[in-house]
N, C-alpha and C positions, 0 to 999 in steps of 0.2 A: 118834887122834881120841878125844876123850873119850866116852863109852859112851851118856853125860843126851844128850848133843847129837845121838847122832847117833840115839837113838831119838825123839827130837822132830824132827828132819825128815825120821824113815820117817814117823812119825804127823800131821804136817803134807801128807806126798804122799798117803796116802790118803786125806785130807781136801780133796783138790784144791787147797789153797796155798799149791805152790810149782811156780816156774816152772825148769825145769833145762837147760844147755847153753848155749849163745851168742845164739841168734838167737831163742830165745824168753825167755830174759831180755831183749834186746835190744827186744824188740816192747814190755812190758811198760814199761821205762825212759825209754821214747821217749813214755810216757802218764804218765811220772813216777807209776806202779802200784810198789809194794813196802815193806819194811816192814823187810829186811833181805837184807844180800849176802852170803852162805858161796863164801869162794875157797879152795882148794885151794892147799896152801903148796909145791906143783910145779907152780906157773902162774904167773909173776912176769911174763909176758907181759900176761897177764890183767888182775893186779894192776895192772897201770901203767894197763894201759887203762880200767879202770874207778875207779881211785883218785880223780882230779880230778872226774871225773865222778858218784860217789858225792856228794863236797863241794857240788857244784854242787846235787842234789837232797834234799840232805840228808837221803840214807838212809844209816845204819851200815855199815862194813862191816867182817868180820871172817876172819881167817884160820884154817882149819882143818881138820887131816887133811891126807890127801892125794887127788889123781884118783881113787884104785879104793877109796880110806875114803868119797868123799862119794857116789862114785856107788853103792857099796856101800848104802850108811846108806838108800838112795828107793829101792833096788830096780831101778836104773836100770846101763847099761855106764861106764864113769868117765868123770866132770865134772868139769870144771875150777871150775865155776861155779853156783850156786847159788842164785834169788831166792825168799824167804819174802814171801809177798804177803798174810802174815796179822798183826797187830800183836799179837797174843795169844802164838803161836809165836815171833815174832821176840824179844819180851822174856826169853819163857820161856827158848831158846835161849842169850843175852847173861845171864841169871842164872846158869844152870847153866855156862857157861865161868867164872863166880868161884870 
């Protein structure tokens, strides 16, 4: 995982966000809430499920790291999944993976 990214969403979780895990991304998406999706490139399970459905609400979404890199990165046990509900972070984020 690259080093920019994953201190921009430790510092985006102390700043309250991001939403991490399945079912609190999930509450979030269903209010069409986010700004940006960090999936874990050992979740292709994940990925499918949220791929079309990204499209549909037309938030980005990006792959990156893996389970224990992203859960690592928020201080959190490993996620598959990860939503940036800050538009400021989410670009920052998508800059720093160029």
């Amino acid at each position: 995982m690259n080093a920019k990214v994953a201190s921009l969403l430790g510092l985006a979780r102390k700043a309250g966000k991001i939403a991490g895990g399945g079912s609190g991304t999930e509450a979030f998406l269903k209010k069409r809430r986010g700004a940006l999706l960090v999936v874990a490139a050992d979740a292709p399970g994940v990925l499918k499920k949220y791929g079309a459905w990204m499209k549909d609400v037309g938030i980005p979404l990006i792959v990156e790291g893996n389970k224990q890199e992203l859960g690592a990165a928020v201080g959190m046990s490993p996620l598959a999944v990860i939503l940036v509900l800050d538009e400021g972070f989410a670009q920052a984020i998508i800059k720093a993976r160029s």
